[in-house]
N, C-alpha and C positions, 0 to 999 in steps of 0.2 A: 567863419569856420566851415560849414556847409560849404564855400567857394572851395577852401583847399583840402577837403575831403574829397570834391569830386576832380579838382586836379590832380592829387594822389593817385585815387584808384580813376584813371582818364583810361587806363586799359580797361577795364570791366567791359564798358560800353553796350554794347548786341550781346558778349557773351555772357553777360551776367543772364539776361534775359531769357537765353537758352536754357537756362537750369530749370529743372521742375520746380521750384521755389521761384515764382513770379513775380513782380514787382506789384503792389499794391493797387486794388481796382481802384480805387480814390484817392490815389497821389499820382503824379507822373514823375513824381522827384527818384529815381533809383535808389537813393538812401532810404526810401520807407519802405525796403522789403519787408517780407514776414522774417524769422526766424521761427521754428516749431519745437514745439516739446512733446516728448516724447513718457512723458508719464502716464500716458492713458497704458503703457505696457504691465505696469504694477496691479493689473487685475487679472493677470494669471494669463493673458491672451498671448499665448507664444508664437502662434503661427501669424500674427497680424500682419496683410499687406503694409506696403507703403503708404496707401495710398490713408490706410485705414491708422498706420501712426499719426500719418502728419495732417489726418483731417481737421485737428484744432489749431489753427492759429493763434501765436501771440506774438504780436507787435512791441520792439524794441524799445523804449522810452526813449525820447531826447538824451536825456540826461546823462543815461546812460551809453549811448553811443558816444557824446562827445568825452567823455572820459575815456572810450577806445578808440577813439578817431585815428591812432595809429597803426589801427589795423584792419586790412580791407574788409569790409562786407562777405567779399567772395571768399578770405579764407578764414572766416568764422563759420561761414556755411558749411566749406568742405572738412573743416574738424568738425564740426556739430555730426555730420552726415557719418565721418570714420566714427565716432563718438558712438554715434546710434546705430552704426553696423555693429561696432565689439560687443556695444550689448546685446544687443540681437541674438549674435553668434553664441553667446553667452549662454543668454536666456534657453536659448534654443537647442544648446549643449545637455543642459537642463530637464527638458522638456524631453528632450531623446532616450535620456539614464531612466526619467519615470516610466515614460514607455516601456523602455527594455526590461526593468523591471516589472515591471502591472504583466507585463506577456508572459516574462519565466518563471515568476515565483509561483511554484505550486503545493500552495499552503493544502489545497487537500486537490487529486487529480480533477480535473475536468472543470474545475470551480470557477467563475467569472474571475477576469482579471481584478486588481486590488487596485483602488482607487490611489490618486496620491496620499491623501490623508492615512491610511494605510499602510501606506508603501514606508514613511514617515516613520509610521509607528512601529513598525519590522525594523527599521534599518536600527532605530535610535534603541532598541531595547537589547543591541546585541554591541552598541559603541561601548556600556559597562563591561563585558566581559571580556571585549576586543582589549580595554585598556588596560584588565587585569593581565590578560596575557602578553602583553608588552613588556608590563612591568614585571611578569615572574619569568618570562625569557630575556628578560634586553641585553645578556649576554650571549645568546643564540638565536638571535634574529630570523636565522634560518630553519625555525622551529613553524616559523609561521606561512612556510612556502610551501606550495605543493600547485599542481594543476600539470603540470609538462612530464614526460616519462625520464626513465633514467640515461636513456642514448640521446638526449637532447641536447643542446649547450646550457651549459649551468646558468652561463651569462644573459641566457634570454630574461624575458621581462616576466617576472615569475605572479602566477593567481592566489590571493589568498583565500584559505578555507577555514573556517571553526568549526570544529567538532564539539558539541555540548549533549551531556546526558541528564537525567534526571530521573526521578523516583513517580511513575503517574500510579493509577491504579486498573487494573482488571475490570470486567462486568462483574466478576463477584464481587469485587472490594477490595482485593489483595495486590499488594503492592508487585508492581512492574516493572522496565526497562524501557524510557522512551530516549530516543537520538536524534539533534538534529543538524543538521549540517548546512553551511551556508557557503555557498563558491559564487564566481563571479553571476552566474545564472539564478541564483534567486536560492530561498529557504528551502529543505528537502525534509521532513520528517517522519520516525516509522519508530510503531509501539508495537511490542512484541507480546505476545499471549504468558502467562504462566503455565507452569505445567500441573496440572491436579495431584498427582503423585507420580515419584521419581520408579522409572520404568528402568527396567535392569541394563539393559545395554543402549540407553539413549544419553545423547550429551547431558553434563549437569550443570542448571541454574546456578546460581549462586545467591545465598539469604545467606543473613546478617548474623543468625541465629540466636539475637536476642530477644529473649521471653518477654524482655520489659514492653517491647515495641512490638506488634503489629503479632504478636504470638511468634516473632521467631523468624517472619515471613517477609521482612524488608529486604529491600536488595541497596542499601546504600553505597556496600562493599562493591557491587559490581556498576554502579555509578562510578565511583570511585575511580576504577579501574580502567575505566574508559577517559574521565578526564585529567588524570595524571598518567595512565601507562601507554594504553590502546591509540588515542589522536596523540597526544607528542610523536611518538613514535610511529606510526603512520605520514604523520606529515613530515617527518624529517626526511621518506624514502621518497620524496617527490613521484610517487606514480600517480598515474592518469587516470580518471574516476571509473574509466570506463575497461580498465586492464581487470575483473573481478576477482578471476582466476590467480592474478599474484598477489593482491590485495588480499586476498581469504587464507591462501596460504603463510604470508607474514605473520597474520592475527595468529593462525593454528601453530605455527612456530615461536612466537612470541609468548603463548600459554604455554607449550610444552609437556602439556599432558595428552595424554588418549583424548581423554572424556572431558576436556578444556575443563577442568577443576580449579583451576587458579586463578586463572580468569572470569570466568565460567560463560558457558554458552549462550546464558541470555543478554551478557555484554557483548558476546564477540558477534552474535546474529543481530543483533541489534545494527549495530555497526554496519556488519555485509549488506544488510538488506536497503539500510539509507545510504550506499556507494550504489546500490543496484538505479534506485531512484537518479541521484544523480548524474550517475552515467546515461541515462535512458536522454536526460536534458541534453547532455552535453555533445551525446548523437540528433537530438533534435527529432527522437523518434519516441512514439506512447511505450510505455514501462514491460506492455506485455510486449512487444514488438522487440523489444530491448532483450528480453529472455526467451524466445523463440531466437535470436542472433546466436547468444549464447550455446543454447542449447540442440541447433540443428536443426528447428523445424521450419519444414519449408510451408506449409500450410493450416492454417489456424483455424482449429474445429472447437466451437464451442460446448460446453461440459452437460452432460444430463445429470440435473441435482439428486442427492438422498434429499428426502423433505423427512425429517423425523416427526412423528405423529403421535404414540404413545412410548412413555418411556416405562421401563420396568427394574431389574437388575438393582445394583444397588444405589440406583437412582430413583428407584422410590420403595414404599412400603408394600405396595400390591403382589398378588401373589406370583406377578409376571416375574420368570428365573429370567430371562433375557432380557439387557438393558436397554433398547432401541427397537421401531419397529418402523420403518420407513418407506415412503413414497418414492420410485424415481417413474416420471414421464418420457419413457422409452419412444411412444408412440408419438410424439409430438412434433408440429414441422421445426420449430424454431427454439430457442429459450424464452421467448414470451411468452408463446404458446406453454413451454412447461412452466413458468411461471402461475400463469393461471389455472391449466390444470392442479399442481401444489396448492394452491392457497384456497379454491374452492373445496376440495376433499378435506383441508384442515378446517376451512370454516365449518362446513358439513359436518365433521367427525363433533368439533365443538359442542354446537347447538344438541347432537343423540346427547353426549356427554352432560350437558347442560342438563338437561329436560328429565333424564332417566336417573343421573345419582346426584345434580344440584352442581351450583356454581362452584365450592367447594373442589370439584374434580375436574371443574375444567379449568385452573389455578396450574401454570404450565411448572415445568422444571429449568435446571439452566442450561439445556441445549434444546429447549423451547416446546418438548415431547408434554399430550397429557400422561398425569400418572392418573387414569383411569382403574379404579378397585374391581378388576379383572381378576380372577383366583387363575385361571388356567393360560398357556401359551395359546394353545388353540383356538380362545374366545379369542384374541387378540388379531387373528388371522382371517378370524369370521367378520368379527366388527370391522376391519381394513376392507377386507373383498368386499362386502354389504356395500360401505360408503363409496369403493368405485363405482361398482352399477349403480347405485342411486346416484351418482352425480354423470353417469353416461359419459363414463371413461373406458370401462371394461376395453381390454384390449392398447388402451392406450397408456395407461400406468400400471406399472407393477410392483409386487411389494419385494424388499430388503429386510435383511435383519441383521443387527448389530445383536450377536450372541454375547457377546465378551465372556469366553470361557473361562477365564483364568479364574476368571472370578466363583465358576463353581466347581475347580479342580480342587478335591478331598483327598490324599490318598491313595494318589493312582486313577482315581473314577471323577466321575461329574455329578456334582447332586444338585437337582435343578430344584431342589427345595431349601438351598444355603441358608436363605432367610430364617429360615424355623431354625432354630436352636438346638431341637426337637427330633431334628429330621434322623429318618432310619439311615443308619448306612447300608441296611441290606437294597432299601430302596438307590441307591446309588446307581448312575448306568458305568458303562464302560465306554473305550470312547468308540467302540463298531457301533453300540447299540445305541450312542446319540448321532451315529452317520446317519442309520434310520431313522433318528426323527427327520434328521434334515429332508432326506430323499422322499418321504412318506408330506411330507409338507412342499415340497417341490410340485408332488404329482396331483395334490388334493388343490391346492393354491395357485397364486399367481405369484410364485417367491421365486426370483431371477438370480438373487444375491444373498451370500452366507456372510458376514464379517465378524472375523475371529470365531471360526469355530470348536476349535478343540486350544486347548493351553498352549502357548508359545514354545515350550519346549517338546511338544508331543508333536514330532516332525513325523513320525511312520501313521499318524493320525492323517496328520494333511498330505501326506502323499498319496494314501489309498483313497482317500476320497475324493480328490483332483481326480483321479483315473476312473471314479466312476460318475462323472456328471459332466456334461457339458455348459452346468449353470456358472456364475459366477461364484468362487471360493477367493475374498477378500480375505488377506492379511497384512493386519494392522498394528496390535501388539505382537506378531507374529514376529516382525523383523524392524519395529522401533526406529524407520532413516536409518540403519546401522551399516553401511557398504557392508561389513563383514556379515551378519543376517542375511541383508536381499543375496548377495553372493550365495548362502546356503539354500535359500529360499527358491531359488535358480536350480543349482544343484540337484538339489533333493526332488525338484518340481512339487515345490508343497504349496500349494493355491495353484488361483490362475491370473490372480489379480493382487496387487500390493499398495498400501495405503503411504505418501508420505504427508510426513507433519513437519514444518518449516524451522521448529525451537528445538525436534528432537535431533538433530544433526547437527546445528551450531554455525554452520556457513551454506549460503544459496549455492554456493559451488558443488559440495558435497548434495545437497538434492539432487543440481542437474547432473550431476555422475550415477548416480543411483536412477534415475528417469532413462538415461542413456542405457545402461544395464540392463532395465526391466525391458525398455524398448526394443531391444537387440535381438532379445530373448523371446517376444510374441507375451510380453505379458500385457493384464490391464493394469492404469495408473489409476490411483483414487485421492487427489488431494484434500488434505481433512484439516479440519482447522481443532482447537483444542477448548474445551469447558470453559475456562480462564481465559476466553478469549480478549481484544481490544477493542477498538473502534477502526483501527487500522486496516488498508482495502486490499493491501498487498496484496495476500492470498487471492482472490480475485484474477489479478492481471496473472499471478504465478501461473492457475487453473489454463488459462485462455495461451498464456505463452508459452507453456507446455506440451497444449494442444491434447491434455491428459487425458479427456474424453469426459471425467465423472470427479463431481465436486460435492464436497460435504461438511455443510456448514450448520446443520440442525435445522429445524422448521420455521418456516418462512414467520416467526417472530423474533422479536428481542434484534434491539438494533443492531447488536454486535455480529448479529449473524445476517437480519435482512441488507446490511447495507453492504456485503459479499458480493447477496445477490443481485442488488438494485446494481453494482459497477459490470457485471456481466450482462444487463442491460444498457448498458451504455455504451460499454464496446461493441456489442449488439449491433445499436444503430452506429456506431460511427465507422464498422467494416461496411451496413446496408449490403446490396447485392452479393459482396464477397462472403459473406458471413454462412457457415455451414452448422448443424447442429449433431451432434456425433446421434442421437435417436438410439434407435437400435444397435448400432453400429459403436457402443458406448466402449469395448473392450481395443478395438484397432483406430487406426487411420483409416479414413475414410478415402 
């Protein structure tokens, strides 16, 4: 048998020999090749040489051969080898998707890539919802396409997306609007802040408004909204992630109200802001990079923070009429530098706090202020100046105040005694004679910055006072993100500087118009995050890709706010040399 097997294959001869597959060191018979296996791949070793497959041999049995004696040696080799190519190629096809996955999925910005195991557990927790929605579209299939623009060819080879919402919770506890989106580049997701109470001309949330649940304060409805109205429809219009501009306006058409009631704004920003994410991937550029495209700027200046230190107003019990008293490090080279400037004055400010009225008073609030049982505004201005010279800042941080007027508008007048129940109305000011508080505090202090000083509707307030200071006059409730407000606000010249908030507009688009406006105009930008804030960084990349100069996210405690700041450290180093810090220069371009 051996004789007419090698009669058979009598061509092999030299060429068998040629093959990387040798004939056996201890036979000289050609039939006692090796043949090799290739199971050492099933430990995950994708990228394995040749060399490093077929270092185990296994030798053919007799028995076995001669029941295939009808077929050469040589072309068992060359299928065994195509055999061990396809899966290779296989394996390796494999091995590629994980990668490409571990690199684009940015389950939170900047975070190491995700293991396979991981990657696994992302894909497979989203196959239940994928199949749901198979089965409640499998008569419009094309519910589930999107990724190419509308001048495209339909016929191209279309990406698919899921848009899922759900119900998270706030740093207070109250329920929220979180979105997440999944495209061919990986998981994108973004929680959006509540709003503490509904401000007169700002978009409106949407709650549930059942008492049974959550006091009232769930937003299921606007879940809702988004997973049966907002993504079907969205994804039917095939636009490109990175189009924001007609994606925002769809959404705003698709509500059909002003003040997106129907909808409501913490669904449809929700939304805008995880396309924003997406699109940032899809150009393959970081998130703030993404919105500086958008919004014109050519040069990215990082922000000088408010650090809120003591709070007052009706954020706490103390005698303090004004609800915020803050830090910003003007004098600083860098945002690390104000970083540490910030946090050494709040430790400092602590420990007086600690020492002089007990742990009890250093117990922060929920934009991270102490409420320090301070009876007057004045102590307040003393304590702050004290803690810079004692930490050997003088000169290089200055104090802010967050007045919130509205809150002590009585009648025409301002009673910075609201709290007391009690209080005179004869003692009431008028709003000339709270301008001199301001200005008589300007000249005594190191107070840079007024936010909200007189009531949102008291415009001949903030116009005469813009004209007598060269400090900064922020408003905040003043004009709510409302294009129609900052337009007046412009107008009237009432401030010199304008605050936006991300929920109270409804679409990133509507910011960057409003950023554009104030820009135009020679104003300052102040992006501000809200009480009910998330864990989410957004705000962050928005500050830096706006280039808005001044960020305000409360004091450098409470995660919801430090981790604002830790992402502007991070962009920080990853501009290195590029990186500019707006300092003094907080109100313009640098």
């Amino acid at each position: 048998m051996e004789n007419a097997n090698d009669n058979h294959c009598a061509s092999l001869d030299t060429n068998a020999l040629s093959l990387n597959h040798s004939v056996s060191p201890t036979s000289g018979n050609s039939s006692d090749i090796f043949l090799f296996d290739d199971s050492s791949m099933s430990d995950g070793s994708l990228y394995a040489s040749d060399q490093e497959n077929h270092s185990i041999p296994r030798k053919r049995s007799t028995c076995r051969r001669h029941r295939r004696r009808s077929r050469c040696p040589q072309q068992q080799i060359q299928q065994r080898q195509a055999a061990n190519l396809r899966e290779r190629r296989r394996m390796q096809s494999i091995n590629d998707a994980f990668e490409g996955l571990r690199a684009h999925i940015p389950t939170l910005p900047y975070e190491k890539r995700l293991s396979k195991v991981d990657t696994l557990k992302l894909a497979i927790g989203y196959i239940g919802f994928l199949g749901e929605l198979i089965r409640a579209d499998r008569t419009t299939p094309e519910t589930m396409l999107t990724g190419v623009s509308n001048n495209q060819n339909t016929d191209q080879e279309q990406k698919k997306i899921i848009i899922r919402a759900r119900q998270i919770y706030d740093a207070t506890g109250i329920p929220t609007v979180e979105v997440d989106m999944v495209t061919e580049l990986g998981l994108f997701r973004v929680g959006v802040p509540s709003t503490d109470e509904k401000k007169i001309a700002e978009a409106v949330q949407l709650r549930d408004n059942n008492p049974a649940e959550y006091n009232g304060m769930g937003v299921l409805n606007a879940v809702k909204n988004i997973n049966t109205i907002i993504a079907p429809e969205l994804i039917k219009q095939n636009l490109e992630v990175t189009l924001q501009k007609e994606i925002d306006q769809f959404m705003i058409a698709l509500d059909g109200t002003e003040n997106k009631s129907r909808l409501g704004a913490n669904a449809i920003m929700c939304v805008s802001l995880v396309v924003a994410k997406a699109g940032a991937a899809k150009k393959g550029v970081p998130l703030y990079r993404h919105i500086s495209d958008m919004a014109g700027v050519a040069s990215i200046i990082l922000p000088v923070p408010h650090f809120t230190i003591l709070t007052g107003g009706v954020l706490s019990c103390n005698g303090l009429p004004f609800q915020e008293y803050c830090i910003m490090p003007t004098g600083a080279s860098s945002f690390t530098e104000a970083m540490r400037i910030g946090t050494e004055i709040y430790q400092y400010v602590k420990k007086i706090v600690t020492a002089k009225y007990g742990v009890e008073a250093s117990y922060v609030s929920d934009s991270g202020g102490f409420a320090v049982p301070l009876e007057s505004h004045r102590d307040a201005l003393v304590l702050l100046t004290d803690a810079i010279k004692q930490c050997g800042y003088f000169g290089k941080a200055e104090i802010s105040i967050n007045a919130a007027a509205t809150d002590l508008f009585k009648d025409g007048a301002y009673d910075l005694e609201f709290k007391n129940p009690n209080s005179n109305p004869q003692d009431y000011m008028s709003s000339d004679k709270l301008a001199e508080v301001y200005l008589d505090n300007i000249k005594e202090f190191p107070v840079i910055s007024v936010e909200d000083a007189f009531e949102f509707d008291d415009w001949a307030a903030w116009s005469t006072l813009t004209a007598r200071t060269q400090n900064q006059l922020f408003g905040n409730d003043l004009t709510q993100t409302n294009l129609r407000r900052v337009g007046l606000a412009v107008e009237k010249k009432a401030g010199n500087a304008i605050g936006l908030r991300l929920n109270q507009a409804g679409t990133l688009t509507e910011v960057i118009e409003a950023y554009k406006l104030l820009k135009t105009n020679g104003f300052g930008i102040v992006v501000c995050d809200r009480w009910r804030d998330t864990d989410d960084l957004f705000l962050a990349d928005l500050v830096v890709g706006l280039s808005a100069g001044q960020v305000k996210c409360g004091a450098p405690a409470r995660c919801e706010r430090i981790g604002k700041y830790n992402q502007i450290i991070r962009i920080e180093e990853e501009l290195g040399a590029l990186s500019k810090y707006a300092g003094k220069n907080f109100r313009g371009q640098m």
